[in-house]
C-alpha positions as CSV (number, residue, x, y, z in Angstrom):
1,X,-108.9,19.5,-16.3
2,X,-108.2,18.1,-13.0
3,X,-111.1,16.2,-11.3
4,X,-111.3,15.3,-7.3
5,X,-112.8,12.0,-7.0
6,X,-114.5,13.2,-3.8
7,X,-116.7,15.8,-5.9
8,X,-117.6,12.7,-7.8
9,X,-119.6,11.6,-4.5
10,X,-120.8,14.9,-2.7
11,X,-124.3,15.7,-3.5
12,X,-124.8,18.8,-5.4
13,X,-127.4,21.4,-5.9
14,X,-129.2,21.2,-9.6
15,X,-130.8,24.1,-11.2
16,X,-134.3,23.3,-9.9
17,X,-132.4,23.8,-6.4
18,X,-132.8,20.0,-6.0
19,X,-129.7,17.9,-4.8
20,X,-128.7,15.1,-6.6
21,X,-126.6,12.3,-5.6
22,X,-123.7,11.4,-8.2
23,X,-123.8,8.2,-7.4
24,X,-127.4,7.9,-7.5
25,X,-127.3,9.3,-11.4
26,X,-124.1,7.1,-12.1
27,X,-126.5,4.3,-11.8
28,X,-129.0,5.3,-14.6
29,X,-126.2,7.2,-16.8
30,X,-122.7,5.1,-16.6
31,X,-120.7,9.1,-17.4
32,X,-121.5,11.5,-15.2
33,X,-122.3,14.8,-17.0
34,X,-120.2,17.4,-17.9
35,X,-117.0,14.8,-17.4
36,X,-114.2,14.9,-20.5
37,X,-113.8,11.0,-20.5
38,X,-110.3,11.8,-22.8
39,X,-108.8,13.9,-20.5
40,X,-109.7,11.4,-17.5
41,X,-108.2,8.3,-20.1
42,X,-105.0,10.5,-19.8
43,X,-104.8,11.1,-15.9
44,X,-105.8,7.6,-15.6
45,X,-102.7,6.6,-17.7
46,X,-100.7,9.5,-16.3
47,X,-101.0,7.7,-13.1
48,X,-100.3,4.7,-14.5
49,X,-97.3,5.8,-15.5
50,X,-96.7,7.6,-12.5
51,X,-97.2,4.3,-10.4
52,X,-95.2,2.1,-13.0
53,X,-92.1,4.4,-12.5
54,X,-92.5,4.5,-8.9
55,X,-92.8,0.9,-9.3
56,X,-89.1,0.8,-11.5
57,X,-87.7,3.4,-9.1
58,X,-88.6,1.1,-5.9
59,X,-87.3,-1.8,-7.9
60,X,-83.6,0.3,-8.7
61,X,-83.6,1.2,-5.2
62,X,-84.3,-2.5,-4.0
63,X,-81.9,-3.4,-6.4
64,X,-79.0,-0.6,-5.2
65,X,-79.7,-1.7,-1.7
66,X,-79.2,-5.4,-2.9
67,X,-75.6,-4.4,-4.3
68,X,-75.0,-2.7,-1.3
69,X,-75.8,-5.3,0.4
70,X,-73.6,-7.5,-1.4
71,X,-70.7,-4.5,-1.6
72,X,-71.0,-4.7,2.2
73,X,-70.5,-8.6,2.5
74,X,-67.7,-7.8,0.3
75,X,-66.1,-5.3,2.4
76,X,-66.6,-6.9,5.4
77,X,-64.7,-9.7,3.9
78,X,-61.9,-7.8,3.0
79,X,-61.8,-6.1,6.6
80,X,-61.4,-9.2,8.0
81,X,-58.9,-9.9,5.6
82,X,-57.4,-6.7,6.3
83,X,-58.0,-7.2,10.0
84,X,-56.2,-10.7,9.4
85,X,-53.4,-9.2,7.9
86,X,-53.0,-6.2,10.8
87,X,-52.7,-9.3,13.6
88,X,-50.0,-11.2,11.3
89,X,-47.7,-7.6,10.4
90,X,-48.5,-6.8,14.5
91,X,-47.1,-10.5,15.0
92,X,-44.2,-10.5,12.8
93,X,-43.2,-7.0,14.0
94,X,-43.8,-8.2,17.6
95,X,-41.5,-11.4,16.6
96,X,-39.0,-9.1,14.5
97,X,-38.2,-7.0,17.5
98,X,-37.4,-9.8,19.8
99,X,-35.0,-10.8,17.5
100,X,-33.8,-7.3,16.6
101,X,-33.4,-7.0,20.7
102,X,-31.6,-10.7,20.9
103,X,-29.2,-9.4,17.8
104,X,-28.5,-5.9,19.6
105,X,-27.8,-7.8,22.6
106,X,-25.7,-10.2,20.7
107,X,-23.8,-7.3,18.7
108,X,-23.2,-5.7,22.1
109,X,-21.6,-9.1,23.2
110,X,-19.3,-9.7,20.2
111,X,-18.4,-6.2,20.3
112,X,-17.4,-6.4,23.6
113,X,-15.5,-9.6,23.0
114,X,-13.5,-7.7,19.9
115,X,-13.0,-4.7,21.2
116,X,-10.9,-6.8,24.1
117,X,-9.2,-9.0,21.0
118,X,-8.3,-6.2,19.6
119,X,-6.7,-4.7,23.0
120,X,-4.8,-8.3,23.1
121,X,-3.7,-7.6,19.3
122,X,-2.3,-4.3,20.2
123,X,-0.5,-5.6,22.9
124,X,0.8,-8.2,21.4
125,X,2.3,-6.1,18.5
126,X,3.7,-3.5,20.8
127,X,5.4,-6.5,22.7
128,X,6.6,-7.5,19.3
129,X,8.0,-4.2,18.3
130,X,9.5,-3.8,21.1
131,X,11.1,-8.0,21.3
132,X,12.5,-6.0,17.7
133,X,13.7,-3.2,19.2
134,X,15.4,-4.6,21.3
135,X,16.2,-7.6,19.4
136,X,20.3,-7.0,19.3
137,X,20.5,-6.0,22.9
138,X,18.6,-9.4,23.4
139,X,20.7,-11.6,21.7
140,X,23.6,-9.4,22.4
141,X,26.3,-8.7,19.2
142,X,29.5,-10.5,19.2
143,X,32.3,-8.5,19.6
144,X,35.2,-9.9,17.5
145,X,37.4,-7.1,17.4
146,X,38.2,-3.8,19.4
147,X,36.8,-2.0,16.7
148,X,33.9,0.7,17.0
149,X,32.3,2.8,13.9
150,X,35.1,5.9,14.8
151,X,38.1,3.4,14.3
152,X,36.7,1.4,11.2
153,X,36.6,5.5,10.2
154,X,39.8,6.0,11.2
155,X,41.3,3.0,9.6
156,X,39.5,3.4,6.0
157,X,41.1,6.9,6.3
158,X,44.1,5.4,6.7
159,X,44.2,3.1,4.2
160,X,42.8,6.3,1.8
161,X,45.9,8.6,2.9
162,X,48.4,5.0,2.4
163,X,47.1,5.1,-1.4
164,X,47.6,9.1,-1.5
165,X,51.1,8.3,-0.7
166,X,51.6,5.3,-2.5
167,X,50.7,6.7,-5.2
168,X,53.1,10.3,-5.0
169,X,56.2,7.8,-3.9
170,X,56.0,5.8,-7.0
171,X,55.5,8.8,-9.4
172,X,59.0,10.5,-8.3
173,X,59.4,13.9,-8.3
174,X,57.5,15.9,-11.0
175,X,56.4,12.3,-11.6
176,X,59.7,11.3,-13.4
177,X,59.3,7.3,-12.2
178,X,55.9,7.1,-14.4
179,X,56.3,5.7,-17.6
180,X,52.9,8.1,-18.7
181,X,52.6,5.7,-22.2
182,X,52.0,3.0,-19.9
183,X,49.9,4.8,-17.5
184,X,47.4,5.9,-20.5
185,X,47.4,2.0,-21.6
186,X,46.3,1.1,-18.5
187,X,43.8,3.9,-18.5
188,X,42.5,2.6,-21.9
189,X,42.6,-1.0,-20.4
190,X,40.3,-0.5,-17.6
191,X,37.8,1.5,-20.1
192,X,37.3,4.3,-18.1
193,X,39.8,6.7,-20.5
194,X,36.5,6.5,-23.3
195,X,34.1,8.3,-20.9
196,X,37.1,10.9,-19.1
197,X,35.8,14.1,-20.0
198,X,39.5,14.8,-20.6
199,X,41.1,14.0,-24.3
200,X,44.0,12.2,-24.1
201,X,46.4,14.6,-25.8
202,X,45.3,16.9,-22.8
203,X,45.8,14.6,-20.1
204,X,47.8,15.7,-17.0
205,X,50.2,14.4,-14.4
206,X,48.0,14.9,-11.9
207,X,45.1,13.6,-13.9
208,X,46.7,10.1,-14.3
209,X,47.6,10.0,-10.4
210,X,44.2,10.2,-9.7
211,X,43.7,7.2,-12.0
212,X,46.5,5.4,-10.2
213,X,44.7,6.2,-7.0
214,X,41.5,4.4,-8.7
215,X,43.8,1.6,-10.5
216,X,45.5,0.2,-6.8
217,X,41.8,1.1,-4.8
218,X,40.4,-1.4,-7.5
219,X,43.1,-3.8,-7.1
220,X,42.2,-4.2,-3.0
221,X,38.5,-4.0,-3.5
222,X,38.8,-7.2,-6.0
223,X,41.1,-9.4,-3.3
224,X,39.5,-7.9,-0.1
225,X,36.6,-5.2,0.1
226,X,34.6,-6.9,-2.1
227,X,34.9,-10.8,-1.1
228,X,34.3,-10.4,2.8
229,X,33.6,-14.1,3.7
230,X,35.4,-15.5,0.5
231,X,39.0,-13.4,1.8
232,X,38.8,-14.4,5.3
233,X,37.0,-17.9,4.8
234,X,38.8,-20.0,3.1
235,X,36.2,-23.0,3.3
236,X,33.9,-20.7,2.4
237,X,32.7,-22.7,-0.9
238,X,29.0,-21.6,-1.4
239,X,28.8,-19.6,2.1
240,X,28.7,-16.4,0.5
241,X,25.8,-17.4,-1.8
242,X,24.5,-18.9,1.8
243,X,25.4,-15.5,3.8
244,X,23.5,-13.0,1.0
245,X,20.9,-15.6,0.6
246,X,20.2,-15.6,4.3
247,X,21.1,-11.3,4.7
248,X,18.1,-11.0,2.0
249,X,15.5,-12.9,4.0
250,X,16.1,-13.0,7.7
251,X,19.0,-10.3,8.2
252,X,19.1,-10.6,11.7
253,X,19.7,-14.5,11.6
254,X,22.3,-13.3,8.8
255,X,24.3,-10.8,11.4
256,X,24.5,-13.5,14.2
257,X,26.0,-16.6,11.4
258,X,28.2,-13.7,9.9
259,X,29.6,-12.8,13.4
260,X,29.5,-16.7,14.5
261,X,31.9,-17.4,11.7
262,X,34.2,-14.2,12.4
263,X,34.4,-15.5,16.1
264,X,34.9,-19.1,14.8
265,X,37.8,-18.1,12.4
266,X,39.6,-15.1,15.3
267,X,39.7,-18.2,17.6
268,X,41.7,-20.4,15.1
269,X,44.8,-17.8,14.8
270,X,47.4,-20.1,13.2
271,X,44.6,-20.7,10.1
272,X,43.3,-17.1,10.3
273,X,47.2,-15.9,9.8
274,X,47.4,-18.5,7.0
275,X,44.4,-17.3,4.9
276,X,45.5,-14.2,5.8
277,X,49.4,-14.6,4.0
278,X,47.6,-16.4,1.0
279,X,45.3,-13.4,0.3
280,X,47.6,-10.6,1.3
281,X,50.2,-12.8,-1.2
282,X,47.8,-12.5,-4.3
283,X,47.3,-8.8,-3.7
284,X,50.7,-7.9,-3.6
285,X,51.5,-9.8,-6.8
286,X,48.7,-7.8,-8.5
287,X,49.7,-4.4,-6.9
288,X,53.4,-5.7,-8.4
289,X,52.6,-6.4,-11.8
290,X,50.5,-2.5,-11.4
291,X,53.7,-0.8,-10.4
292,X,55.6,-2.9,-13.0
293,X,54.3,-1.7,-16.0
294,X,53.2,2.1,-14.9
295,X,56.8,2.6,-12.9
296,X,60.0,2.1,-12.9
297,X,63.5,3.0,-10.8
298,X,61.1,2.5,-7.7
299,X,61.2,-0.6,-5.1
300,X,57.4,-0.3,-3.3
301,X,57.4,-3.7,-2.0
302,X,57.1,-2.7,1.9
303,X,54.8,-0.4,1.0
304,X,52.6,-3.1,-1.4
305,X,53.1,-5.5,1.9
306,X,52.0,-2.7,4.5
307,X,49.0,-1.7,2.3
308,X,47.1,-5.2,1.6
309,X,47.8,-6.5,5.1
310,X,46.0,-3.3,6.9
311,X,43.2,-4.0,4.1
312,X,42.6,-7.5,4.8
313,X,42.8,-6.3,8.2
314,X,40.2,-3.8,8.1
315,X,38.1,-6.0,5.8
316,X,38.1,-8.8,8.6
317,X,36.7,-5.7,11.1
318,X,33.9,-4.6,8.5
319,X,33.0,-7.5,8.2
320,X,32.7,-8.6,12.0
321,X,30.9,-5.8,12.9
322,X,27.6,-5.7,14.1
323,X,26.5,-4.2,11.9
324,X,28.5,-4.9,8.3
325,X,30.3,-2.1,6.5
326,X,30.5,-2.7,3.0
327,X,31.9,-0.1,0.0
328,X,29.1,1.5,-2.1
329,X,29.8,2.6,-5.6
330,X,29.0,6.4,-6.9
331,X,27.8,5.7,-10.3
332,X,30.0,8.3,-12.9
333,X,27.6,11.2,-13.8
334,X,26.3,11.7,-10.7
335,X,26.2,15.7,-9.0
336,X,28.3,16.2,-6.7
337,X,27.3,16.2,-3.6
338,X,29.3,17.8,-0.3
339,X,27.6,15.4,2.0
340,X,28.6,12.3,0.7
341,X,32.0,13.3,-1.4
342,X,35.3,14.8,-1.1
343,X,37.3,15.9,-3.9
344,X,40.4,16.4,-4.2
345,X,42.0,19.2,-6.2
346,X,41.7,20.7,-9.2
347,X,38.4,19.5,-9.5
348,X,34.9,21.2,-9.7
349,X,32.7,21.1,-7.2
350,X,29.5,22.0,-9.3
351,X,30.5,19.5,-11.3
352,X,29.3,15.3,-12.6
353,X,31.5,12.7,-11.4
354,X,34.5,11.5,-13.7
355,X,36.0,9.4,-11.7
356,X,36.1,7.9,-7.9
357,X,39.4,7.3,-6.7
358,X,37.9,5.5,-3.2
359,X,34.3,4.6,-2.7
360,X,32.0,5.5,-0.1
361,X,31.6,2.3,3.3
362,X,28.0,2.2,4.4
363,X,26.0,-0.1,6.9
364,X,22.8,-1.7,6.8
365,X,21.6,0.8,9.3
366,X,22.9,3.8,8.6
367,X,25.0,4.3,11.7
368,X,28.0,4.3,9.2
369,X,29.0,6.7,6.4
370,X,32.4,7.5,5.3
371,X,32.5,9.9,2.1
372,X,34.1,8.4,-1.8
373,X,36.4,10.4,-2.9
374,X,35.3,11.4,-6.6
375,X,37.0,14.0,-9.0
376,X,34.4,16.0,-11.1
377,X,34.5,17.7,-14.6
């Protein structure tokens, strides 16, 4: 039961409707009557308790506003941290784009300064290409002889035709000058009868002319088409090691000391016809000892003479040229091919080669072709 301390000091009426004072009867009776002294112990304690937890909640809160305290200290030393750290990222930024601008400005410079390099570098090459282009019009070729592509044409057709003929003069009619044992000796000899897709028991006149045709075309390209410098130089030494040396690393400067020696060599015609009798000499005595042993009842001296002098002749022109002409050897096997071979008859023209009676004359730049003439099986 609940009691309100003011009731404990109002005056109340008694039963003899007299009113009492509380406080008056405290005095002569320390309980005041019809009180449960217990039930006040436990209010009194109650509130006790009440006021002890109020206490220990007041103390938490005092406490939890201490820590916030301190957790705001602590925060406001990390915002000026943070604060501290904003200002120095806001500095280096402000610092990182200056330079960024001074690099733009720079890059904008330098490219600038290479794009016109580069505009010099172009120029410079195109002037280059075109110092190349124009290189042999510059230095202007040397003109030794009268000759021109269509006459060096001309005369290696010639000297084709001269074998043709020498060849059909020395055989006879129905080749009865041609001792044909011989002939097929010689053809063993030169090791070329091994790979003829032609037995020997089957051979033919006309397949032995053909190697005649090979036999004296080997016989000028050994003294003449082959030895350039060495046939028309005869102080030549190690010059032709020199000239390809020289025509494998700086053609151009090759060209001009080939034609300087041609010019040298035409202008001295008393040694030129000199080197020319010696060569044309050990020619004729090969293209003798051929005719020797493969003919007989036949006199082809003249003829011998006529042929090796037009091909040292024609070798001196090759050579001279601008632009050398040299023969080019169609390896045995190889298709034929229309553009770059004739054939004469009887052979196939879907057909491998067997054998090449003349090679083909190319240049270094292509301005010159002149066909081989091959015989295919």
């Amino acid at each position: 039961m609940d009691v309100d301390p003011q009731d404990l000091s109002t005056p109340t009426k008694t039963e003899c409707g007299q009113i009492t004072d509380h406080q008056s009867t405290r005095k002569s009776n320390p309980y005041p009557p019809n009180i449960d002294h217990a039930e006040l112990s436990k209010q009194v304690q109650s509130y006790k308790n009440r006021l002890e937890g109020a206490e220990k909640f007041i103390k938490d809160i005092e406490h939890g506003y201490h820590t916030l305290q301190i957790q705001k200290t602590d925060l406001g030393i990390e915002n000026r941290d943070l604060n501290t750290q904003v200002a120095t990222a806001h500095q280096l930024n402000q610092q990182m784009s200056e330079k960024l601008e001074r690099y733009q400005h720079d890059n904008m410079i330098l490219s600038k300064q290479r794009d016109d390099l580069q505009k010099k570098y172009d120029k410079k090459v195109e002037s280059f290409k075109e110092l190349d282009r124009n290189y042999m019009d510059l230095v202007r070729p040397i003109m030794i002889t009268n000759d021109d592509t269509s006459t060096i044409y001309g005369r290696l057709m010639g000297i084709r035709v001269s074998i043709e003929n020498f060849v059909q003069k020395a055989k006879g009619d129905r080749s009865i000058n041609m001792n044909k044992e011989a002939a097929i000796q010689h053809f063993k000899n030169s090791g070329l009868l091994g790979s003829f897709p032609v037995k020997e028991a089957d051979l033919e006149p006309y397949h032995l002319e053909l190697y005649m045709e090979y036999a004296v075309m080997s016989i000028l390209m050994d003294c003449f088409f082959k030895r350039p410098l060495e046939c028309i130089f005869n102080h030549s030494g190690d010059s032709e090691g020199t000239y390809l040396w020289l025509k494998e690393q700086e053609p151009k400067i090759a060209t001009l000391w080939r034609q300087h020696i041609c010019a040298l060599i035409a202008q001295e015609t008393k040694k030129m016809n000199i080197t020319k009798e010696w060569e044309v000499g050990f020619a004729e005595a090969e293209l003798s000892k051929l005719v020797y042993a493969v003919y007989s009842n036949v006199d082809m001296s003249i003829k011998i003479t006529e042929l090796c002098g037009n091909a040292f002749d024609i070798t001196f022109a090759m050579f001279a040229m601008p632009s050398e002409i040299y023969p080019v050897i169609t390896p045995l096997g190889t298709p034929f091919d229309d553009e770059k071979m004739d054939t004469p008859h009887k052979s196939n023209p879907e057909g491998n080669v067997s054998l090449v009676t003349f090679p083909s004359f190319r240049d270094d730049r292509g301005a010159f072709s002149f066909n081989a003439k091959v015989w295919c099986y």
